[in-house]
Backbone as a ProteinNet text record, in pm:
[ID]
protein_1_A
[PRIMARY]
XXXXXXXXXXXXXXXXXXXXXXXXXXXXXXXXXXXXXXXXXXXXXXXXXXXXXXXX
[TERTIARY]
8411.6	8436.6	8561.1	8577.5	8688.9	8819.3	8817.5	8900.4	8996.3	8922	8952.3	9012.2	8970.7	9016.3	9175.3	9162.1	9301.3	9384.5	9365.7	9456.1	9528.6	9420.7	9503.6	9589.1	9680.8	9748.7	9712.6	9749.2	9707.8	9739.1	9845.8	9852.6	9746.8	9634.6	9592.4	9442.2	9456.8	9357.4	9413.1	9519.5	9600.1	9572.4	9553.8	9430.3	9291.3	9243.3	9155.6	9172	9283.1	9284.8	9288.4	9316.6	9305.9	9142.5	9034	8902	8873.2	8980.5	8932.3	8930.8	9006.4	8984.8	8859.2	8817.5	8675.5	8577.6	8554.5	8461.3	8500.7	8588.1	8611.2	8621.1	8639.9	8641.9	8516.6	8405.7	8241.6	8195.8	8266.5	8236.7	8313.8	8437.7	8529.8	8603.7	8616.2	8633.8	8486.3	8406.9	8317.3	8341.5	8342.1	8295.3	8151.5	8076.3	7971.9	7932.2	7785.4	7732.8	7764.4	7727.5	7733.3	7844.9	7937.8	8108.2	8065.8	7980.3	8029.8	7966.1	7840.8	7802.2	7903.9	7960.7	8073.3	8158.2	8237.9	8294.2	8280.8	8129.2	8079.3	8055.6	8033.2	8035.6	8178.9	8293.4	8410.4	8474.1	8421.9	8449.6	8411.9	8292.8	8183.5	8278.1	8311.2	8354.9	8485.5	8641.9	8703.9	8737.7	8648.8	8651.1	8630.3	8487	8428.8	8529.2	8666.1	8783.4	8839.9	8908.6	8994.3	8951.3	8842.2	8790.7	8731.6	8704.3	8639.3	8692.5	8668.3	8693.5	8645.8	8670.8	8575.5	8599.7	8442.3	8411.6	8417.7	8458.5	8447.9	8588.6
10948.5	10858.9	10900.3	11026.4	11052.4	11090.2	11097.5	11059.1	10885.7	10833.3	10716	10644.8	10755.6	10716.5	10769.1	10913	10970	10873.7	10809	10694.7	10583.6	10529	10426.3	10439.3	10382.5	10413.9	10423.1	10514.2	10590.4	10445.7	10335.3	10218.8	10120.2	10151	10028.2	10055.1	10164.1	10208.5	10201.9	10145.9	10148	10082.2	9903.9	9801.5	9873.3	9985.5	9972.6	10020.7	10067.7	10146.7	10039.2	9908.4	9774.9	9764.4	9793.2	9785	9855.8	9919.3	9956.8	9920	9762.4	9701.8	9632.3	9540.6	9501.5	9576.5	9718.7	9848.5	9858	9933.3	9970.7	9883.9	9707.9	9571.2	9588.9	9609.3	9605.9	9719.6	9817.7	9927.4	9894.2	9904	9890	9688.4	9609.1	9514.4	9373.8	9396.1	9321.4	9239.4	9223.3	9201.5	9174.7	9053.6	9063	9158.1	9165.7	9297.3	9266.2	9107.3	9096.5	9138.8	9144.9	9175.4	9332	9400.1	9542.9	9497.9	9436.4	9289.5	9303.8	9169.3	9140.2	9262.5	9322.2	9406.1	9521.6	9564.3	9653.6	9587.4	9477.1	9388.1	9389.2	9324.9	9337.8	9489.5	9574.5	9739.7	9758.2	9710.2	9759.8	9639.9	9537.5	9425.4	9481.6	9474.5	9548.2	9694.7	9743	9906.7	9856.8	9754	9733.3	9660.8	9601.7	9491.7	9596	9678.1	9805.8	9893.2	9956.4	10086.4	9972.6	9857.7	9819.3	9817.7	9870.1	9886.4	9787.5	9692.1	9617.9	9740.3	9722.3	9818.5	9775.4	9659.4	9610.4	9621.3
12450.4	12340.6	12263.4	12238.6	12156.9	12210.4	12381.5	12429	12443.6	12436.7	12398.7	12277.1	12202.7	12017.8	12019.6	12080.1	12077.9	12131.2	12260.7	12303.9	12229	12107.9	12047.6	11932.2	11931.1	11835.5	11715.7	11624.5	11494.9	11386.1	11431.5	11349.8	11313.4	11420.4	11455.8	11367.5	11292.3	11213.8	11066.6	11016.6	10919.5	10792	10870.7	10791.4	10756.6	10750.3	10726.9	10600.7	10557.9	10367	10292	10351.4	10241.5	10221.3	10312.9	10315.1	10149.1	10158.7	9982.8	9857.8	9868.8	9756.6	9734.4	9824.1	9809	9745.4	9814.2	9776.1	9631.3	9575.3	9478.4	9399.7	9438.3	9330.4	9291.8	9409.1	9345.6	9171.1	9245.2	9137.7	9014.9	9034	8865.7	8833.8	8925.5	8909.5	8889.9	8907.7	8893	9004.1	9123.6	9213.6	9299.2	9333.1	9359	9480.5	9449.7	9543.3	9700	9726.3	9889.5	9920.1	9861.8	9875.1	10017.3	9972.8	10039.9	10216.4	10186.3	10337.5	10418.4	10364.9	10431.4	10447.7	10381.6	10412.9	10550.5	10475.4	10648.6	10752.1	10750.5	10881.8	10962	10840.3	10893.5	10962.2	10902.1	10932.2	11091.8	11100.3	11242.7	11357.6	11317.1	11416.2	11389	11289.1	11356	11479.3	11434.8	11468.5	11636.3	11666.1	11825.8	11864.2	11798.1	11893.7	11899.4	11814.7	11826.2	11943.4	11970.5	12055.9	12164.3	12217.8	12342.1	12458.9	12538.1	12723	12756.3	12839.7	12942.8	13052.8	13107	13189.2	13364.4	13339.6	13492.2	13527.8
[MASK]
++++++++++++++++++++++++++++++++++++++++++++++++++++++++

Protein backbone atom coordinates (compact mmCIF):
# COMPACT_ATOMS: atom_id res chain seq x y z
CA UNK A 1 0.00 0.00 0.00
CA UNK A 2 2.55 2.52 0.79
CA UNK A 3 4.42 1.68 -1.98
CA UNK A 4 1.94 2.96 -4.06
CA UNK A 5 1.44 6.27 -2.14
CA UNK A 6 5.21 6.99 -2.65
CA UNK A 7 4.42 6.76 -6.44
CA UNK A 8 1.99 9.59 -6.72
CA UNK A 9 2.81 12.72 -6.90
CA UNK A 10 3.20 14.73 -3.63
CA UNK A 11 0.76 17.51 -5.71
CA UNK A 12 -1.99 15.53 -5.98
CA UNK A 13 -2.45 15.60 -2.18
CA UNK A 14 -2.21 19.45 -2.14
CA UNK A 15 -6.20 20.16 -2.41
CA UNK A 16 -6.56 18.64 0.50
CA UNK A 17 -5.26 21.82 2.92
CA UNK A 18 -8.36 23.70 1.42
CA UNK A 19 -10.42 20.68 3.30
CA UNK A 20 -9.64 23.06 6.10
CA UNK A 21 -11.86 25.66 5.69
CA UNK A 22 -15.09 23.82 5.96
CA UNK A 23 -13.64 22.05 9.35
CA UNK A 24 -12.49 24.99 10.99
CA UNK A 25 -15.81 27.16 9.40
CA UNK A 26 -17.78 24.56 11.76
CA UNK A 27 -15.74 25.45 14.87
CA UNK A 28 -14.98 29.39 14.63
CA UNK A 29 -17.26 30.48 11.63
CA UNK A 30 -20.62 29.11 12.40
CA UNK A 31 -20.97 26.76 9.92
CA UNK A 32 -23.58 24.00 10.07
CA UNK A 33 -22.67 20.64 11.66
CA UNK A 34 -23.47 18.40 8.44
CA UNK A 35 -20.75 20.60 6.88
CA UNK A 36 -17.92 18.08 8.44
CA UNK A 37 -20.54 14.96 6.49
CA UNK A 38 -19.97 16.18 3.55
CA UNK A 39 -16.65 17.08 3.95
CA UNK A 40 -15.38 13.45 5.17
CA UNK A 41 -17.20 11.96 2.50
CA UNK A 42 -15.44 14.23 0.04
CA UNK A 43 -11.95 13.31 1.90
CA UNK A 44 -12.61 9.27 1.65
CA UNK A 45 -13.89 9.68 -2.26
CA UNK A 46 -11.06 11.98 -3.16
CA UNK A 47 -8.28 10.03 -1.47
CA UNK A 48 -10.11 6.31 -3.35
CA UNK A 49 -9.84 8.43 -7.13
CA UNK A 50 -6.31 9.55 -6.11
CA UNK A 51 -4.73 5.97 -4.72
CA UNK A 52 -7.06 3.42 -7.12
CA UNK A 53 -5.36 0.67 -9.31
CA UNK A 54 -7.66 -1.16 -11.50
CA UNK A 55 -6.45 -4.47 -10.89
CA UNK A 56 -7.20 -6.15 -14.10
Amino acid sequence: MFKRIKRIHPLFYLPLAFLAFPVLGVFFFGYPIWTLGTTLAFLIDYLFLVNYEKMS
